[in-house]
C-alpha positions in Angstrom: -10.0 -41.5 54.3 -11.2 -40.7 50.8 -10.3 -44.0 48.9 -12.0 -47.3 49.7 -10.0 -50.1 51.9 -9.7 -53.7 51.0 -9.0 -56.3 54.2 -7.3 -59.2 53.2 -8.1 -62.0 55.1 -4.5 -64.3 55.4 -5.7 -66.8 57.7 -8.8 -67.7 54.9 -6.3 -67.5 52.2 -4.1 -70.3 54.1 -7.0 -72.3 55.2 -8.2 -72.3 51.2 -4.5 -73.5 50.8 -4.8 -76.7 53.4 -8.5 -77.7 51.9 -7.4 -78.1 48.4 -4.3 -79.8 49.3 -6.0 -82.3 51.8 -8.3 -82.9 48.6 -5.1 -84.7 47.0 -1.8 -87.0 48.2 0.0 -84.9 45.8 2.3 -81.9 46.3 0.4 -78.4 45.9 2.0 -75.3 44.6 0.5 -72.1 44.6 -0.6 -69.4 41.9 0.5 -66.1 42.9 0.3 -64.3 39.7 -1.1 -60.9 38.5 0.3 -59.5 41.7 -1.5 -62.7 44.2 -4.5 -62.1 42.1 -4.4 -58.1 42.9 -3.9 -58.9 46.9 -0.7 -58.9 46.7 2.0 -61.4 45.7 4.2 -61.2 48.3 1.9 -61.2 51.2 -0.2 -64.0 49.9 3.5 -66.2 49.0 4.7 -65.3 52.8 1.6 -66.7 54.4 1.0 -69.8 51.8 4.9 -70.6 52.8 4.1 -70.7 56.5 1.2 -73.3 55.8 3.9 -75.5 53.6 3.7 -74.2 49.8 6.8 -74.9 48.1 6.0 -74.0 44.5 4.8 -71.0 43.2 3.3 -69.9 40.1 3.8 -66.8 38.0 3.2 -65.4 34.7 6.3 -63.3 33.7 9.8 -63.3 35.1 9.0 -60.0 36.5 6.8 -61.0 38.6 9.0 -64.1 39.2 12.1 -61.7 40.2 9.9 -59.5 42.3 8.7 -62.7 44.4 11.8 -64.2 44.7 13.5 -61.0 46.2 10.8 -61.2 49.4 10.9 -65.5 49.9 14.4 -65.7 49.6 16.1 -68.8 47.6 14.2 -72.0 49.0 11.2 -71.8 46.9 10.6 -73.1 42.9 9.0 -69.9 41.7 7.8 -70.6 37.7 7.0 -68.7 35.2 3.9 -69.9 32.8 5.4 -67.4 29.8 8.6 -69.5 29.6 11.8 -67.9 28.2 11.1 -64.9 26.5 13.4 -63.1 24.3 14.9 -60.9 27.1 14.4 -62.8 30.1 17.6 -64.5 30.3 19.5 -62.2 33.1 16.1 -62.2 34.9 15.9 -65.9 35.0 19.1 -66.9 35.9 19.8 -64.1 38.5 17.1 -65.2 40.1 17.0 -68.7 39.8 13.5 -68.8 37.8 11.9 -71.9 36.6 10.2 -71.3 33.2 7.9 -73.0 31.9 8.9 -73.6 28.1 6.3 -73.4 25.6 7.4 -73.9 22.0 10.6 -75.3 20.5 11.9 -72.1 19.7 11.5 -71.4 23.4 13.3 -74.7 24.5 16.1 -73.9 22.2 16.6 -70.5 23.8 16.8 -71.9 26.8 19.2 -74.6 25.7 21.8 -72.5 24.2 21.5 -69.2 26.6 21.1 -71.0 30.1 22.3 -74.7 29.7 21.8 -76.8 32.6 19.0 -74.1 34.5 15.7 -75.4 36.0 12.9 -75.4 33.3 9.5 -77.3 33.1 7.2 -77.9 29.8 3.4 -77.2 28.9 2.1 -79.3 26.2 -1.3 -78.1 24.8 -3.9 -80.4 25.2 -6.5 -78.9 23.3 -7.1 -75.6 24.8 -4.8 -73.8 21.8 -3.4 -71.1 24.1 0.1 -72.2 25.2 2.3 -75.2 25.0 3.7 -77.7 22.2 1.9 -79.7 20.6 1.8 -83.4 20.1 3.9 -83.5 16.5 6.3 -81.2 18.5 6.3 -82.5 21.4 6.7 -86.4 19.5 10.2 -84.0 18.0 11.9 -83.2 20.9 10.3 -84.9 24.1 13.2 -87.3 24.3 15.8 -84.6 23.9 14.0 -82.5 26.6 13.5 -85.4 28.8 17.5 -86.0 29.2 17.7 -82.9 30.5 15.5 -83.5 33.5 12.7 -81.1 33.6 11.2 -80.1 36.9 7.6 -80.8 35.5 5.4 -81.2 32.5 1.9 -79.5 32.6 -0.7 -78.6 30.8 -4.0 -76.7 31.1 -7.5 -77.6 31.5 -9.5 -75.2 29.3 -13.3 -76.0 31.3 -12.5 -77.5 34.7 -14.9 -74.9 36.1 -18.0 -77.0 34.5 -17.4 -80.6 35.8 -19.6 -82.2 33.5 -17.8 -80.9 30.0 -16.9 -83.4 28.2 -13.6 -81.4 27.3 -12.3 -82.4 30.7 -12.1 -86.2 30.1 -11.0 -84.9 26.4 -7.7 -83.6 27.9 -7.4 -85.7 30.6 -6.7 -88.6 27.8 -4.5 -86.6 25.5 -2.4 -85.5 28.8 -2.3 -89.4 29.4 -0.9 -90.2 25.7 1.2 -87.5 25.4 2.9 -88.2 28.8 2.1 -91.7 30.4 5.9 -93.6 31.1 7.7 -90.5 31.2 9.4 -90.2 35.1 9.1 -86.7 35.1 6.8 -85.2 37.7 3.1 -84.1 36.2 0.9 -81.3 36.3 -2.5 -80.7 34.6 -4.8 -79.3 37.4 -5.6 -75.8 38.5 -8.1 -75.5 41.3 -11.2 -76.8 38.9 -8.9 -79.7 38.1 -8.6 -80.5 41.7 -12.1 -80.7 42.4 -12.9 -83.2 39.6 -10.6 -85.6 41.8 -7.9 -88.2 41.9 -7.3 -89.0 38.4 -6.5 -85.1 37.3 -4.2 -84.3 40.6 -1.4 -85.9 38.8 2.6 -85.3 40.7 1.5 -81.3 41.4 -1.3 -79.2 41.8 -1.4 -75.7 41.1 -4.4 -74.1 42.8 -5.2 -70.2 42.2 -8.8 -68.7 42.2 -9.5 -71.2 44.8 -6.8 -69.8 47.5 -8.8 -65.9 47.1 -12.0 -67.4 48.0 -13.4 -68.0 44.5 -15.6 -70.2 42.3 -15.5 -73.4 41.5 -14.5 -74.1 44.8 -17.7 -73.4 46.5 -16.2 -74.3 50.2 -13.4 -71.4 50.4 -13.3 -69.3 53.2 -13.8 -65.8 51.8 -10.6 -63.7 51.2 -11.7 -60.2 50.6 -13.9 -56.9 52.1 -13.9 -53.6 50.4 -14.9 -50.6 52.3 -15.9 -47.4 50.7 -16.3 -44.3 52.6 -19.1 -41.7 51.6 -17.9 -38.4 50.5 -21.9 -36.8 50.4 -25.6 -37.8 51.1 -28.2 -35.6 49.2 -32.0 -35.7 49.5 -34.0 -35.7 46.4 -37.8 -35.2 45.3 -39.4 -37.8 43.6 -38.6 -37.4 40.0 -35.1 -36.4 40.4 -32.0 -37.7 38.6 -28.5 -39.3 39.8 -25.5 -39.5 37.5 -24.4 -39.3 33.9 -27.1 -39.7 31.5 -30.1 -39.1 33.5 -30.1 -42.8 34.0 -32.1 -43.2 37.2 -34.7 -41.4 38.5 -36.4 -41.3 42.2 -39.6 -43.0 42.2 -39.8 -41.5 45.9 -38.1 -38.9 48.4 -34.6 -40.6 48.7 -31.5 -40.3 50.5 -28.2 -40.7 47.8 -24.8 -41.3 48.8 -22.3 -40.6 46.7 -19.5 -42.9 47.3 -15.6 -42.6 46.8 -14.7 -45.4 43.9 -15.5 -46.2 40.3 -14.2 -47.7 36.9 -11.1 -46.2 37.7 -11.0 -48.6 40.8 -12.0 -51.7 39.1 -16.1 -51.2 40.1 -17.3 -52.1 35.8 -18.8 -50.1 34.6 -21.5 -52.8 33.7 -22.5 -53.2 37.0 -24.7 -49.5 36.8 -28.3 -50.1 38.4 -27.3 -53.3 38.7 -25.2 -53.9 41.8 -25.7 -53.9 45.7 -23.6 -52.1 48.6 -24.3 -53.4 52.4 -24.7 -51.6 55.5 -24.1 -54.2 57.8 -27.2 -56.8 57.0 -29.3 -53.6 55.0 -28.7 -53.8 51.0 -28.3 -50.4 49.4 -28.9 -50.1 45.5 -26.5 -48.9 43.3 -28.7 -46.5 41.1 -27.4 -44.6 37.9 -24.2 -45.2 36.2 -20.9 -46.3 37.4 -18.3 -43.1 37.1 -14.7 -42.8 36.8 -14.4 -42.0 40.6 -17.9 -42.0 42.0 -20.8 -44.7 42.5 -24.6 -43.0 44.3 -26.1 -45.3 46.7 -29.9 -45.3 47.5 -29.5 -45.3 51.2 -33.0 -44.0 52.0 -33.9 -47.6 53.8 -31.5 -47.3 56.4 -33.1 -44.6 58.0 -29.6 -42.3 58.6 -26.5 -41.1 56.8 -23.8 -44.0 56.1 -20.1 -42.8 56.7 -19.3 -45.9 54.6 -20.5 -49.0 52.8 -19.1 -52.4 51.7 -18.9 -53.7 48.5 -17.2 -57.1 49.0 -17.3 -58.6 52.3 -19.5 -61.0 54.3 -23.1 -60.3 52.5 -21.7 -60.2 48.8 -18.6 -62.2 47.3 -16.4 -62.0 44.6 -18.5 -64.3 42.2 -22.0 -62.8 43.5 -20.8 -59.0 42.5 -19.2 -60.6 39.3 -22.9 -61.9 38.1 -24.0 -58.6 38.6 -21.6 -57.1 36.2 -21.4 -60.5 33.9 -17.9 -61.3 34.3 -16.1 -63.4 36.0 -14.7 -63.5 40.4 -11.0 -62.8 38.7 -11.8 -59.9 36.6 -13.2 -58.9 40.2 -10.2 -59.6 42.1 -7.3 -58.4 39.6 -9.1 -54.9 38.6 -9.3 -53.9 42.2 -7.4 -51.0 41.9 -4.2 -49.1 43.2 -5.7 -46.3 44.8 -7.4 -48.7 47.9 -5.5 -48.7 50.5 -4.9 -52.4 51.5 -4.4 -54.3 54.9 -3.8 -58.0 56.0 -6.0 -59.3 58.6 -6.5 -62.6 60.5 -10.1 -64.2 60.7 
């Protein structure tokens, strides 16, 4: 094959699934959006609902529609975006939840879909989505009669335990909310892992499930495979790549390796990152190309047919520090052109 391969470990994503929720007595949902965090919605859904998910979490109606085509009609799927203008024939056909943001959003859904499943998102201080407390103080009790599946909102550093805007929220979610009978929802996977007085009625775990940070005890989700296309010998004082960015110090052995920025490998990892050969590290030297990475292989001592990128010697987080981003950015730019395969650990 020519393009790289990404395994996708289904067992490990289910057994992320039953750690979180045995960290809580509440129910936990799952996030499945940006396509199951570039794994694959559907796949990840089918296994999280053999493990006892119930509730799952997307961020248009799209990709609501699209998920509730494969599970069928038991499920809540919801939608963080809410009602959109547009979204109505989406959300009713296929019995979407969405999450309402605004006022001008709960109206919509009043008048165009009166009596359909919706939830609420009040913004605790994060200023991203959600209504906020004079709003919220405007229409809570009208929105209340109507028996909303859930009201949620976001914490904005749950990744850093020791914020202080974690506590921040925490208390706001409490004032805004406390003696409502409505189930509640503030915590993501950081949220979780701060404990029992975040989990709330429902959890909503994401980066967790795909084996990624904060939650340092996940079974890793992902490999990537890429095959070599050509290994060339070069003198010492040779070039690789645009730019004459890297030069051999010594006689070396360079693959030249089928992915690139085109496949979600940043660009800002050049020079920076590391590709595996079983146990043996092999540099990435020279820039990051559209379509091609070179590889100092010289160490192993003979001609790779392919090398891993993600797998058991580097994670999602570790090659996300070498690019300075973030384990999601990782995940959700892998791109279309890997072919893809579920596996069990």
């Amino acid at each position: 094959m020519s393009t790289g391969h990404i395994s996708i470990d289904l067992s490990a994503v289910a057994a992320n699934w039953r750690a979180l929720d045995a960290k809580t007595t509440t129910e936990t949902g799952a996030v499945v959006k940006a396509d199951g965090y570039g794994l694959g919605a559907v796949r990840v859904a089918t296994a999280l609902a053999k493990v006892g998910a119930r509730k799952f979490f997307v961020a248009v109606a799209e990709e609501g529609a699209a998920l509730r085509k494969a599970l069928g009609d038991e499920f809540e799927i919801s939608v963080f975006a809410g009602h959109m203008e547009g979204d109505t024939q989406l959300i009713h056909d296929n019995a979407l939840t969405p999450i309402l943001n605004s006022v001008d959003q709960i109206a919509r859904h009043m008048k165009a879909l009166p009596k359909h499943r919706f939830g609420v998102q009040l913004d605790t201080g994060m200023n991203r989505l959600g209504l906020e407390w004079d709003d919220w103080a405007a229409v809570a009790e009208i929105v209340l009669s109507e028996r909303p599946s859930m009201v949620m909102s976001h914490l904005a550093c749950a990744d850093d335990p020791d914020h202080p805007m974690n506590p921040y929220q925490l208390d706001i979610f409490h004032k805004m909310t406390d003696g409502i009978t409505t189930p509640r929802s503030l915590s993501a996977t950081g949220g979780m892992l701060l404990g029992a007085d975040y989990h709330f009625d429902i959890c909503r775990p994401g980066i967790g499930l795909y084996g990624g940070a904060p939650f340092k005890d996940s079974r890793p989700v992902v490999r990537l495979d890429l095959p070599v296309i050509q290994v060339r010998a070069l003198d010492a004082g040779e070039v690789a790549g645009y730019g004459n960015s890297w030069q051999a110090a010594r006689p070396s052995r360079i693959a030249t390796v089928s992915a690139g920025y085109a496949d979600g490998l940043l660009r800002a990892m050049s020079d920076k990152a590391t590709l595996w050969y079983d146990d043996h590290p092999c540099p990435l030297v020279g820039r990051v190309s559209m379509d091609l990475l070179t590889v100092d292989v010289t160490d192993l001592g003979f001609d790779p047919e392919a090398l891993t990128i993600l797998g058991p010697k580097q994670s999602i987080d570790q090659l996300a520090d070498r690019a300075g981003t973030i384990g999601y950015e990782i995940l959700t730019s892998l791109g279309r052109r890997y072919s893809r395969q579920s596996v069990s650990g």
